[in-house]
C-alpha positions as CSV (number, residue, x, y, z in Angstrom):
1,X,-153.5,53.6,-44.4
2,X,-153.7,56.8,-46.9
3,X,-153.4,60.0,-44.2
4,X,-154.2,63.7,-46.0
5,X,-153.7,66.0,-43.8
6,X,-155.5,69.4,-45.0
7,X,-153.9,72.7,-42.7
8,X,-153.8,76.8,-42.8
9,X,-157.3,77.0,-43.4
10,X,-160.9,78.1,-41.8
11,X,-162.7,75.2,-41.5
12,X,-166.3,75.6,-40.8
13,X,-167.2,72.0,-39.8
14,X,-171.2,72.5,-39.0
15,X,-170.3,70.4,-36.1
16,X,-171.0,72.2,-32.4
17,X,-168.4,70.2,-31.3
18,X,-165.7,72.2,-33.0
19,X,-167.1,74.6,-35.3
20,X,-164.3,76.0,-36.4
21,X,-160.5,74.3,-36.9
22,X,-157.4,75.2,-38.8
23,X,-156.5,71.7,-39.6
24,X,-158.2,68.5,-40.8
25,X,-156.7,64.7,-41.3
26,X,-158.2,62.3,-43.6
27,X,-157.8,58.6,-43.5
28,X,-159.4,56.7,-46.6
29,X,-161.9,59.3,-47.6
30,X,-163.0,59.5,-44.1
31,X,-162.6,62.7,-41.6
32,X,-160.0,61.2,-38.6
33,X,-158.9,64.4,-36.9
34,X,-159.5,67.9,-36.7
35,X,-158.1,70.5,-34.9
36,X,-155.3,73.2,-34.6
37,X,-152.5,72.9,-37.4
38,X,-149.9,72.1,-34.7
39,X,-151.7,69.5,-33.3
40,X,-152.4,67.8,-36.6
41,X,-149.1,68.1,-37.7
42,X,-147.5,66.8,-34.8
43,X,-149.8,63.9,-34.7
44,X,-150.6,62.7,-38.4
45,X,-147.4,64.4,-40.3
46,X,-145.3,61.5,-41.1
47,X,-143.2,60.7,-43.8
48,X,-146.4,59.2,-45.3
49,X,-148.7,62.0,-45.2
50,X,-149.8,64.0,-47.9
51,X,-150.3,67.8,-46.6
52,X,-152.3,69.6,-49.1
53,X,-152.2,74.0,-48.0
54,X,-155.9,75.5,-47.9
55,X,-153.6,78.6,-48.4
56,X,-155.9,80.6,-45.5
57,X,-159.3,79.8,-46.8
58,X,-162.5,79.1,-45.6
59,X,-164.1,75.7,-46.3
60,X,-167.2,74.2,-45.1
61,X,-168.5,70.9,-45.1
62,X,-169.4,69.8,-49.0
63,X,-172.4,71.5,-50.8
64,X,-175.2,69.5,-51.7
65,X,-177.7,70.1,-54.2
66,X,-180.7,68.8,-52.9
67,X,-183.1,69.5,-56.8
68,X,-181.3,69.6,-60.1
69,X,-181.1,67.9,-63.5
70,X,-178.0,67.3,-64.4
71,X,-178.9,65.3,-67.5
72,X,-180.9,68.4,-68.5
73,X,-178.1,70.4,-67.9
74,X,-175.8,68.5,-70.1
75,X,-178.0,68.6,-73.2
76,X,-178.4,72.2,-72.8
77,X,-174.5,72.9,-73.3
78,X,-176.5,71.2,-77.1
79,X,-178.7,73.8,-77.4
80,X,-179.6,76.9,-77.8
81,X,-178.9,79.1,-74.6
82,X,-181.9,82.0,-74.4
83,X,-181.4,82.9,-71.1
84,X,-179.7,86.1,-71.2
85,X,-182.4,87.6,-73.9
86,X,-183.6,90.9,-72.2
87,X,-186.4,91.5,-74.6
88,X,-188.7,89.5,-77.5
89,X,-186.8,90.9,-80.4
90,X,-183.5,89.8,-78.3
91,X,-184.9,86.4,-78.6
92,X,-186.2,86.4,-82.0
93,X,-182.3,87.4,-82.9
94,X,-181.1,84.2,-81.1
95,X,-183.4,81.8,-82.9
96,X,-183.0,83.7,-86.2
97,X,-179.3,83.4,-85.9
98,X,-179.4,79.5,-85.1
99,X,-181.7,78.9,-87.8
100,X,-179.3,80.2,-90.4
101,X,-177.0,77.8,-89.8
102,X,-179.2,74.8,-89.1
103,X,-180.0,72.6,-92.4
104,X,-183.4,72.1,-93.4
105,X,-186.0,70.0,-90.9
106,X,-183.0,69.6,-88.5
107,X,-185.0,70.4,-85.1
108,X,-183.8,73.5,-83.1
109,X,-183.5,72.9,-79.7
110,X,-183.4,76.0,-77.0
111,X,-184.2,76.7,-73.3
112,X,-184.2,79.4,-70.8
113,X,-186.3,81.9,-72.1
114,X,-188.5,84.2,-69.5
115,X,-191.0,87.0,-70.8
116,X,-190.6,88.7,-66.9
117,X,-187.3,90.3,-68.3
118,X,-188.6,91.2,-71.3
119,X,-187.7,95.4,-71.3
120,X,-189.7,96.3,-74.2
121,X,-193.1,94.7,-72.6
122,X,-193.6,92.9,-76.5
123,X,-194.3,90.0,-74.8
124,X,-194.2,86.4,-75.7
125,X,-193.1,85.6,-79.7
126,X,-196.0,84.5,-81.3
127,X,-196.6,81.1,-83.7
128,X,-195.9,83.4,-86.9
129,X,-192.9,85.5,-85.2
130,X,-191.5,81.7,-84.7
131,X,-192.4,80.5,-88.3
132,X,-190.3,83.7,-89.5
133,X,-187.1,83.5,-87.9
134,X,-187.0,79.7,-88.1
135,X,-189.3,78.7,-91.3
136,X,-187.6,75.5,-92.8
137,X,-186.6,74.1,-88.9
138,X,-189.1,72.8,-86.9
139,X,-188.2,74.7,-82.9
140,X,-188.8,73.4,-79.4
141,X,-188.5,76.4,-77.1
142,X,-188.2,75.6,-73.3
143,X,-189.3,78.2,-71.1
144,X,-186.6,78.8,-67.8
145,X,-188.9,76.8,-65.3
146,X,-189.2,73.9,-68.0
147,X,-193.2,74.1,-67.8
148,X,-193.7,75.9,-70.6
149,X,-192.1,75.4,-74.6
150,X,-192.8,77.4,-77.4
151,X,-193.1,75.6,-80.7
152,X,-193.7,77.0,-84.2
153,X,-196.0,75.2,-86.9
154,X,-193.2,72.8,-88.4
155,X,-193.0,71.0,-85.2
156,X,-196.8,70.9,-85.1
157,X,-196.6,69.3,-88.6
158,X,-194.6,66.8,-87.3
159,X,-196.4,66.0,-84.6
160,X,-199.9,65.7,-86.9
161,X,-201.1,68.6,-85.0
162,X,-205.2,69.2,-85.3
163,X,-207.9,71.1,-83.6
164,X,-209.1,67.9,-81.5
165,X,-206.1,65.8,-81.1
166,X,-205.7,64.1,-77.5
167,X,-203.7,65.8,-75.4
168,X,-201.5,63.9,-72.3
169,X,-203.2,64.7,-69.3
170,X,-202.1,67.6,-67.2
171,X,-201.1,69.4,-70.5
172,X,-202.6,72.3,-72.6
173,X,-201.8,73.2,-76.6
174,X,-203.0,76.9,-75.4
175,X,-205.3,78.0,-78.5
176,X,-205.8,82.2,-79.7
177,X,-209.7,82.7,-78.3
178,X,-210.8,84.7,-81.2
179,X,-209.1,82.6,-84.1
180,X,-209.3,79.4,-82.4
181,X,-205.6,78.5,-83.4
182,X,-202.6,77.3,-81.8
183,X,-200.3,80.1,-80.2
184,X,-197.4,78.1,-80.0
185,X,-197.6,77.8,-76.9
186,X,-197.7,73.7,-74.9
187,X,-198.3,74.0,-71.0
188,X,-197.2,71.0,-69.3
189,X,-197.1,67.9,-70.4
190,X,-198.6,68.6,-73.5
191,X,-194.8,68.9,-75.2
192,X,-194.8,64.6,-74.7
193,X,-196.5,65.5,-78.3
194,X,-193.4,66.9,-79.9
195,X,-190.7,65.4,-77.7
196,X,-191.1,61.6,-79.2
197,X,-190.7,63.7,-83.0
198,X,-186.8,64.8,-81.8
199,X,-184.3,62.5,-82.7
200,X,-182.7,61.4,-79.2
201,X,-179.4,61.7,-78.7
202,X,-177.2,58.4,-78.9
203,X,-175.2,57.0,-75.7
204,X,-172.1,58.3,-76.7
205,X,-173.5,62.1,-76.8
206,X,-175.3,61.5,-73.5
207,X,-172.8,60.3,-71.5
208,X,-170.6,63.4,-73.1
209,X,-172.8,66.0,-72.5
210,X,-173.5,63.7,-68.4
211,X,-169.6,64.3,-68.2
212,X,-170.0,67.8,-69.0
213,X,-172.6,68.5,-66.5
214,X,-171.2,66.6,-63.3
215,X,-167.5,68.2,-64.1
216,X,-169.3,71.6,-63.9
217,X,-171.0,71.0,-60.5
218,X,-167.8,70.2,-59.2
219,X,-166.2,73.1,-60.4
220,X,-169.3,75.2,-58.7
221,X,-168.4,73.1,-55.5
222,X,-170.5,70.1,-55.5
223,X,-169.9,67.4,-53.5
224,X,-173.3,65.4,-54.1
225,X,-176.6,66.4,-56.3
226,X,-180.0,65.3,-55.9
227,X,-180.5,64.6,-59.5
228,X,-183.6,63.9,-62.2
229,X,-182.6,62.6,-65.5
230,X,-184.7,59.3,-66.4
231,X,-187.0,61.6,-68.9
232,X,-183.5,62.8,-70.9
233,X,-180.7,59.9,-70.4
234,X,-183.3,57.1,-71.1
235,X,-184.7,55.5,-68.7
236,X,-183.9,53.6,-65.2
237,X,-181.2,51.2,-66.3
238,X,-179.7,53.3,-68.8
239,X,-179.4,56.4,-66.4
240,X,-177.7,54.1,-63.6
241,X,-175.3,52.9,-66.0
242,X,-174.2,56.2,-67.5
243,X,-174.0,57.5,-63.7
244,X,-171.9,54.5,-63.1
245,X,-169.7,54.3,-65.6
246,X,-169.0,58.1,-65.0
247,X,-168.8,58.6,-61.2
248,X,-167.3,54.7,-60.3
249,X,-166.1,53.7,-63.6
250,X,-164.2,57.3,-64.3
251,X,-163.8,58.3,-60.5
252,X,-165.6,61.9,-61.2
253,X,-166.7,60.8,-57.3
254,X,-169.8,63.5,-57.4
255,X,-172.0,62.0,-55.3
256,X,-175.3,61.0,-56.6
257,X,-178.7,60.3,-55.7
258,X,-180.6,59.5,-58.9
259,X,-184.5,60.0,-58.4
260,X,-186.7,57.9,-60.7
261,X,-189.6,59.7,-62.9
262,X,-192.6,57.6,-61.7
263,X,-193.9,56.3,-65.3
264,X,-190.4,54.2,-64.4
265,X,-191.6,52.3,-61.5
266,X,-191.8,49.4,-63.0
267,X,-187.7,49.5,-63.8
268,X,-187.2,49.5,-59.5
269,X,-189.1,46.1,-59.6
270,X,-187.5,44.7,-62.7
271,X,-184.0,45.5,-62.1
272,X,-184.7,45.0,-57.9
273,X,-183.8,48.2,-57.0
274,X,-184.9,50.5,-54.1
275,X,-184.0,53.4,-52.4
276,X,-180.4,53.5,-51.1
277,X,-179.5,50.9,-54.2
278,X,-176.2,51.6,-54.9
279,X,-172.8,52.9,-53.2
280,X,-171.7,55.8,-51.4
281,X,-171.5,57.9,-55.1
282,X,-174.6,56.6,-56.6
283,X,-177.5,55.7,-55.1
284,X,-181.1,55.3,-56.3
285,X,-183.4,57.6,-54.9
286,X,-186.7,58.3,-54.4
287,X,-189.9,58.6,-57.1
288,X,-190.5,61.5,-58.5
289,X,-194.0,63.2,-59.1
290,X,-195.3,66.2,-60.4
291,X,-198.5,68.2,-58.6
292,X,-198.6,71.0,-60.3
293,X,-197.1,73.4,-62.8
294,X,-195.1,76.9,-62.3
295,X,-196.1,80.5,-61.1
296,X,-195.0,81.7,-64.1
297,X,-197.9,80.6,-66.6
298,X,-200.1,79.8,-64.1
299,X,-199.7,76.4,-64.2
300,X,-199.3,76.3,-60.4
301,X,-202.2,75.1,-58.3
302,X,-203.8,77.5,-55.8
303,X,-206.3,77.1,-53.7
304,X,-207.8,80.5,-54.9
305,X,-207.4,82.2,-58.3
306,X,-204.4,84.2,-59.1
307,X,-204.4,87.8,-58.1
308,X,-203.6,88.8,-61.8
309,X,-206.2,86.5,-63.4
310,X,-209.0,85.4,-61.3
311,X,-210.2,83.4,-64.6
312,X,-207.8,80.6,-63.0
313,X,-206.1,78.7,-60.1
314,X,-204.1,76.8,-62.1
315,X,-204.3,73.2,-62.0
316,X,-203.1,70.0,-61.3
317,X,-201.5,67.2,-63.1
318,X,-203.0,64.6,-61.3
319,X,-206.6,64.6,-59.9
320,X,-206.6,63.5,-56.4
321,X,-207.3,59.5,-56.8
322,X,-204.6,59.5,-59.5
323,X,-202.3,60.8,-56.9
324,X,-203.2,58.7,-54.1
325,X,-202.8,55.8,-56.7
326,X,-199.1,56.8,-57.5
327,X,-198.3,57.2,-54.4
328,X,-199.7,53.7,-53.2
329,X,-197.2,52.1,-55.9
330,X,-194.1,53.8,-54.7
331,X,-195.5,52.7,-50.8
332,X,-195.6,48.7,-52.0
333,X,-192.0,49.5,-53.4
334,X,-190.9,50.5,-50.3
335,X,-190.0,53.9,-52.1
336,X,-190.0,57.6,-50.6
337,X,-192.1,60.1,-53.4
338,X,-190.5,63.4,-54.2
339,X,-193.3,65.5,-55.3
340,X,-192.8,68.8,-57.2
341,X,-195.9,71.2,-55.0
342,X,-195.4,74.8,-55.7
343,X,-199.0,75.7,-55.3
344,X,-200.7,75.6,-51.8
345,X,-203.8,73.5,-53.4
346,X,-201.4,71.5,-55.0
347,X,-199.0,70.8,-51.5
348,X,-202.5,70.1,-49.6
349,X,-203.2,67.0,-52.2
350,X,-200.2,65.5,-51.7
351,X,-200.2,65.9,-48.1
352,X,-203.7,64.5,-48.1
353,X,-202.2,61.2,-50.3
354,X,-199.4,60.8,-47.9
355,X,-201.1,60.8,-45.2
356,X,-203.0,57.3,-46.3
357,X,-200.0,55.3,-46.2
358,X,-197.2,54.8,-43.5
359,X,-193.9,56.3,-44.1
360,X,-190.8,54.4,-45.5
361,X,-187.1,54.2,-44.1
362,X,-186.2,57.0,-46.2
363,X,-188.0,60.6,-46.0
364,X,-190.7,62.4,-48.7
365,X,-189.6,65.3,-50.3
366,X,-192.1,68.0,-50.7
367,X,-190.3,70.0,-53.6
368,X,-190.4,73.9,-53.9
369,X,-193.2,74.4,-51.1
370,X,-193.5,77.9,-52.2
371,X,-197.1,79.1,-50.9
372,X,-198.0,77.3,-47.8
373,X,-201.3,78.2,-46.3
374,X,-200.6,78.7,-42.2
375,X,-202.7,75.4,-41.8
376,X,-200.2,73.0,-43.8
377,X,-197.4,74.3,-41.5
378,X,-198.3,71.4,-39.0
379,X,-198.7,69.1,-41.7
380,X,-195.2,68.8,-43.3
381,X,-193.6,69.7,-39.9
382,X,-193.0,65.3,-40.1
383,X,-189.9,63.8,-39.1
384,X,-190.3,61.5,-42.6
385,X,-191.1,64.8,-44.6
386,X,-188.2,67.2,-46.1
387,X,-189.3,70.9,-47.5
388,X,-186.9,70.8,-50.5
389,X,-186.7,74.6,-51.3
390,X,-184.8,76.6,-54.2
391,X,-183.9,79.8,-52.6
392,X,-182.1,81.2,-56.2
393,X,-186.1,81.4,-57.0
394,X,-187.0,84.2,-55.2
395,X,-183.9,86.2,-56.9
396,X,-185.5,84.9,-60.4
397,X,-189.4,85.5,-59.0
398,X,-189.6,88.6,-57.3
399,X,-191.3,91.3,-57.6
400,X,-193.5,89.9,-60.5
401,X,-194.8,86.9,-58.1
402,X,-196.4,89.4,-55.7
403,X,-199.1,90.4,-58.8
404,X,-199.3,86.7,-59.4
405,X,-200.2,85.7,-55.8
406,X,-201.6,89.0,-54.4
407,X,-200.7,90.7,-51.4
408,X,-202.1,88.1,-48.5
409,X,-200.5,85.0,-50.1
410,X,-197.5,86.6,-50.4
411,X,-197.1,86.7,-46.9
412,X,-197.1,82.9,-46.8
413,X,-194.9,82.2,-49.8
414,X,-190.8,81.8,-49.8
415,X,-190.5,81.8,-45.5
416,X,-187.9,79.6,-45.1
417,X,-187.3,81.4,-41.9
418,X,-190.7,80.6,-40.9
419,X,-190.1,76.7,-42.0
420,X,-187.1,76.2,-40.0
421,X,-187.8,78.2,-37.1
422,X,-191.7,76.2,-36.7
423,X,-189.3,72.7,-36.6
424,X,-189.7,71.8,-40.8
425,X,-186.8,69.7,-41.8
426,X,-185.3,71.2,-45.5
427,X,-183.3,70.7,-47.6
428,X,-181.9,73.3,-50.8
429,X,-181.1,73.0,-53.9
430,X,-181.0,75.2,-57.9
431,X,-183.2,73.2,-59.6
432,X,-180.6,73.8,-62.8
433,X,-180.6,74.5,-65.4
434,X,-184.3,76.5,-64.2
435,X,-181.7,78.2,-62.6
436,X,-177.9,79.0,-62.4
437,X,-176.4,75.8,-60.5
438,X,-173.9,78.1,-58.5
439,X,-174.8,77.1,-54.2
440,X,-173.1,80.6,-53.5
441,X,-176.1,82.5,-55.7
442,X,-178.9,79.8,-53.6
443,X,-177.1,81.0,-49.9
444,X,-177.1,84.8,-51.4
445,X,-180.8,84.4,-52.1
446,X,-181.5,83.2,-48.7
447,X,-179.4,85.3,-46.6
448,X,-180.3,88.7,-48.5
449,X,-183.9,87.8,-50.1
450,X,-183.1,89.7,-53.0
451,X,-181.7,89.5,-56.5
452,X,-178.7,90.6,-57.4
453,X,-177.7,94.2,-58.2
454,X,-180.6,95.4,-55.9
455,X,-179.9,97.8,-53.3
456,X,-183.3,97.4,-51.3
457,X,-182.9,95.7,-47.8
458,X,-184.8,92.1,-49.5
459,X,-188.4,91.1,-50.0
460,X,-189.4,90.5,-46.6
461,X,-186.8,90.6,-44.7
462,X,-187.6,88.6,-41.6
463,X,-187.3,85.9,-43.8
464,X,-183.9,86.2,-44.0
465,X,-181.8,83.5,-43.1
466,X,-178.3,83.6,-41.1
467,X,-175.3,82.4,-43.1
468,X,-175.0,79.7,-40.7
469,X,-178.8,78.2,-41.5
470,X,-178.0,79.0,-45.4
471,X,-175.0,76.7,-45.4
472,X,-176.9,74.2,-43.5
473,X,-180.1,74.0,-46.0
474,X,-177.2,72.7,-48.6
475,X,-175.1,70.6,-46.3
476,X,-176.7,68.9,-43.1
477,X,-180.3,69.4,-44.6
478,X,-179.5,67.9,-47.5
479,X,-178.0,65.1,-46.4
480,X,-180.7,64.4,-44.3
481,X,-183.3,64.2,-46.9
482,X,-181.5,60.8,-48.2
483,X,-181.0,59.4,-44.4
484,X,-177.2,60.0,-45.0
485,X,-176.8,63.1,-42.3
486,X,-175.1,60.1,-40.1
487,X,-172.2,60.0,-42.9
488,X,-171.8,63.6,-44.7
489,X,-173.4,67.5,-44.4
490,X,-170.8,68.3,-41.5
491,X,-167.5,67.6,-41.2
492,X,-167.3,65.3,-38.3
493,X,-164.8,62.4,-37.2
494,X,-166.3,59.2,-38.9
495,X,-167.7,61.6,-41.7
496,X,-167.0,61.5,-45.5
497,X,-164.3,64.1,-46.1
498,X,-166.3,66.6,-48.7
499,X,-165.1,69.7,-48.2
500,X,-165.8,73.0,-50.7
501,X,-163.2,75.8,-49.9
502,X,-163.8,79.2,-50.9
503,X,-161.6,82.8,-52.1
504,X,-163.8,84.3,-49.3
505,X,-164.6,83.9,-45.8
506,X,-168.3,83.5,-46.1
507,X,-169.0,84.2,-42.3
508,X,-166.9,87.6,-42.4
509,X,-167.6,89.3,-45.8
510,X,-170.9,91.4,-46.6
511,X,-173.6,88.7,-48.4
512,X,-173.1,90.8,-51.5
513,X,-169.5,89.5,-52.3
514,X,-171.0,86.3,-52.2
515,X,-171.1,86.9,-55.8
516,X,-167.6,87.6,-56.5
517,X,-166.5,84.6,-54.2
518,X,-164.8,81.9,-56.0
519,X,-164.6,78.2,-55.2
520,X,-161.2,77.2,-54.8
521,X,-161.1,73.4,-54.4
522,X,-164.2,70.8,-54.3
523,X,-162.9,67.7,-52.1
524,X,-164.5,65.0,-52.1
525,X,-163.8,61.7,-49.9
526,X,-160.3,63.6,-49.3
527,X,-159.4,63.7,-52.7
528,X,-159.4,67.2,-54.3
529,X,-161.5,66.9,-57.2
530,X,-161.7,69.9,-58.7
531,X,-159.2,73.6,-58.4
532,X,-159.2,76.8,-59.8
């Protein structure tokens, strides 16, 4: 039997038990002993074992992203990066640039873009800004919280754009009111119109760009993601495969719980898979469903109109009989829902669907839950329901969302303090690439409530969370929204051996250097998988 014996470090195990040891032993990928270095040593340190030195560092139990797409994230390393644009023109520049060295009707692909840091107030580019930095390229622009894309007219051409097409429901081809015609800008689910024009990318590129993405959550100290990618790797069966072939086929060992976009249903009864299907790397999770939109364009769905533009609430992307209905077929599947609710109106109509059906062995995920009314508290405090937050949004939000939401819902939107202290099981994660996939900038989010480089003392501060309930939102709490908190999220005897180790001790330095603290080894099942 393998013995690793990992010593000189400041292991932060999560476990009451013994929350903090020098030492820990591992015996096929599985946590035997902890304890003092002496100890360890004197009982485990054969000829046989393999002593790896944590050099002084801090570790905790391994970081789980609860919400991200790493399939997304791989094709973005394809595309163009608009992220850092701090202004219209900025942007303009990028796709200008692109477009010159892009042949003719060879589609330009970009994401991240985010008119809140615009500088020079010029707003979003419009349809004929687009057309003159890219005019022979038809361009799909994503917006940073994926809701939103930005097209110019040759990607309307190809699509056979006109004034009364159909759009998918739950989208909106938003239209100029005094000319009547398109902006440029496709809300929702309205972008299914271009999408099916791109040329996909063959299995070769995916599983490249796949590779890409899961090596770089490791190297930001990953141990597991909670992963969406049917819509970009191609479905059910192909997405398992790629994951497999990757994670048990190459041994990349992130672990992996693969949630299924609900128009793919019909793959988990075809290919007799459920929730849990799989191995201790990759599993199949649970179906995914969108409520609502973003707070960003108002796509959101309140249960009042938006403080900035009582023309709407926003809306939702299913009526309420559509939703029931969805989630009725994951129930006779035996399958959890994950449900993306940022909008209060939009968390009450899933809660009101849920509640119509018994639970399943493994737990709903209500994802984002960023405006919850006082009422709905009681409602997803549910030992079968997980808040699945993204604290990196408030550092990406705030201050603009308090014009969005006006000053009373504010009070009720972001408290994660609130959700944890009232008895709420969650769970946190980046939701990359909306934003960075870096834990450390998630737990510096939730422990300061503010973004960084600001000086203020964080938007509400009694929402602030210790570093202890930070690292437990991306450990324990993850790890309990896939029934797995009996095998991972602390470091415990019996436990898989993930451990992320750190340049820093994150329970001694000021939550500020938690942005110039590096990741120094990811281990995962006792087997360092990634150093710096």
């Amino acid at each position: 039997m393998a013995t690793t014996i990992f010593r000189n470090g400041r292991i932060y195990t999560g476990d009451s038990k013994h929350l903090f040891v020098q030492a820990l032993v591992v015996r096929d990928g599985i946590v035997h002993d902890l304890g003092s270095d002496a100890d360890m040593l004197l009982q485990y340190g054969g000829s046989d074992a393999t002593v790896v030195d944590l050099q002084g560092c801090t570790a905790t139990p391994g970081l789980i992203d609860s919400h991200l797409h790493l399939g997304w994230l791989g094709l973005t390393f394809l595309q163009l990066d608009l992220s850092k644009a701090r202004s219209k023109d900025e942007m303009l520049f990028l796709l200008k640039e692109k477009a010159q060295a892009t042949p003719e009707n060879t589609w330009i692909q970009g994401y991240g873009w985010d008119e809140n840091l615009f500088a020079d107030g010029g707003g979003i580019p419009t349809i004929e800004e687009l057309d003159q930095a890219a005019p022979h390229c038809p361009i799909l622009l994503a917006r940073i919280c994926g809701h939103a894309n930005l097209v110019n007219s040759k990607a309307l051409e190809q699509c056979g754009y006109h004034r009364d097409m159909e759009v998918p429901a739950g989208g909106v081809i938003v239209h100029d009111p005094v000319s009547g015609k398109p902006t440029g800008m496709l809300l929702e689910t309205a972008s299914n119109l271009i999408t099916k024009h791109i040329p996909r990318p063959d299995y070769d590129q995916l599983k490249q760009s796949l590779r890409s993405s899961i090596r770089y959550a490791m190297a930001h100290g990953l141990t597991g993601a909670h992963t969406e990618d049917l819509r970009e790797l191609g479905g059910l069966a192909q997405t398992y495969r790629l994951y497999d072939e990757l994670i048990n086929g190459e041994e990349l060992a992130l672990r992996s719980n693969l949630l299924v976009f609900y128009p793919h249903m019909h793959e988990l009864r075809d290919l007799n898979m459920t929730a849990g299907y799989g191995n201790a790397h990759v599993q199949i999770g649970a179906v995914k469903i969108f409520a609502d939109g973003a707070l960003g364009r108002r796509t959101a769905y309140l249960s009042a109109p938006y403080a900035d533009d009582p023309s709407t609430s926003g809306y939702p992307v299913h009526e309420q009989d559509e939703l029931t209905e969805l989630v009725r077929q994951a129930r006779e599947l035996g399958m959890p829902i994950a449900v993306h609710t940022i909008g209060d109106k939009a968390l009450e109509m899933v809660l009101d669907s849920l509640d119509q059906f018994p639970a399943v062995a493994y737990r709903d995920r209500l994802i984002h839950t960023q405006i919850l009314r006082p009422d709905l508290l009681d409602r997803l405090k549910h030992p079968h329901r997980i808040a699945d937050i993204q604290p990196r949004f408030l550092a990406g939000d705030f201050p603009w969302v308090m014009d969005r939401v006006g000053q009373e819902r504010i009070q009720h939107s972001y408290i994660w303090k609130t959700m944890m202290d009232y008895g709420i099981i969650c769970a946190a994660g980046s939701d990359t690439p909306v934003e960075p996939i870096d834990p450390l900038l998630g737990i510096h989010a939730a422990v300061t409530r503010k973004a960084p480089g600001e000086t203020h003392d964080g938007y509400f501060p009694q929402e602030k969370l210790t570093m202890e309930e930070a690292i437990h939102l991306f450990t324990l709490g993850s790890a309990q929204v896939t029934n797995e908190d009996h095998v991972k999220g602390t470091l415990s005897r019996g436990k898989y051996a993930d451990m992320t180790v750190y340049s820093k001790d994150l329970f001694a330095i000021d939550p500020d250097e938690l942005l110039s603290t590096k990741v120094m080894m990811t281990i995962i099942g006792g087997t360092v998988c990634y150093t710096s």
